[in-house]
C-alpha positions as CSV (number, residue, x, y, z in Angstrom):
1,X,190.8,92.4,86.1
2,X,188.2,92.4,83.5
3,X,184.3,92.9,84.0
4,X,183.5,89.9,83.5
5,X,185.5,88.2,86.4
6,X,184.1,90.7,88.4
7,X,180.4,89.4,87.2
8,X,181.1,86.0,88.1
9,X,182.5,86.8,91.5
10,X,179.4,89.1,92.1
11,X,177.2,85.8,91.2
12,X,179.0,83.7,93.4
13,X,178.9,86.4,96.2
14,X,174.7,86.7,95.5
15,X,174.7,82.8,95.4
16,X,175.8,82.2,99.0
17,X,173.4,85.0,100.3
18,X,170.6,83.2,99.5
19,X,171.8,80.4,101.8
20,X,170.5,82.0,104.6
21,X,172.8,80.8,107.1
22,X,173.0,84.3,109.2
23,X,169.6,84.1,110.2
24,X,168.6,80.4,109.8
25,X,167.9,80.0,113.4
26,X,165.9,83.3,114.3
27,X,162.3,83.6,114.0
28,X,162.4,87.1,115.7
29,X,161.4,90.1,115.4
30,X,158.4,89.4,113.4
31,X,157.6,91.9,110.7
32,X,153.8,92.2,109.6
33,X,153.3,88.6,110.9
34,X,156.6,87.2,109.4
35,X,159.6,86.1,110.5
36,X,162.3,88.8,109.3
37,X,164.4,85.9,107.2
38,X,160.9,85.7,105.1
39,X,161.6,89.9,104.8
40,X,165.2,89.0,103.7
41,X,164.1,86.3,100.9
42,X,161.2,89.0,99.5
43,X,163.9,91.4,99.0
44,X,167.0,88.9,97.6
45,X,164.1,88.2,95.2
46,X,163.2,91.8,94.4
47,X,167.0,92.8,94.1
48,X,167.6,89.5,92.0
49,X,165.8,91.3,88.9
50,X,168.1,94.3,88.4
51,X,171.1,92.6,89.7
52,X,170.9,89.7,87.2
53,X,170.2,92.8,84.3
54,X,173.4,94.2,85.4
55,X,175.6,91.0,85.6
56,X,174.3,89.9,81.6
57,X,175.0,92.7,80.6
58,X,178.5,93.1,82.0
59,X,179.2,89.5,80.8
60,X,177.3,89.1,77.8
61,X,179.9,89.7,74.6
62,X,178.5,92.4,72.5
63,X,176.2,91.3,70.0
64,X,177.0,93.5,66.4
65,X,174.6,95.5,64.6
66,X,173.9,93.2,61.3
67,X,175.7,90.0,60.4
68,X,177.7,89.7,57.6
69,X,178.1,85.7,56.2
């Protein structure tokens, strides 16, 4: 399997997460004042930069040095 299938299944894998459906319901413990599902959409969006810099580059073709017409 190529690196690019698995780039699209780790998408669709980082997709779902962010559906929240584990802790929908829960409002405890609180963290600093927040609910810990706030804690878990801070971090999804803080992990979000370097995996999405990963994943383009794994599935983004190669771009060559010059062009030639």
């Amino acid at each position: 399997m190529s690196k690019r299938y698995w780039g699209y299944v780790a998408c669709a894998v980082y997709i779902l997460l962010h559906f929240d459906l584990y802790w929908f319901d829960k409002v405890d413990p609180i963290i600093l004042g927040t609910p810990y599902s706030l804690w878990g959409k801070v971090l999804y969006g803080l992990l979000s930069v370097p995996f999405l810099y990963l994943v383009y580059h794994w599935i983004w073709p190669d771009i060559p040095e010059s062009f030639e017409d």
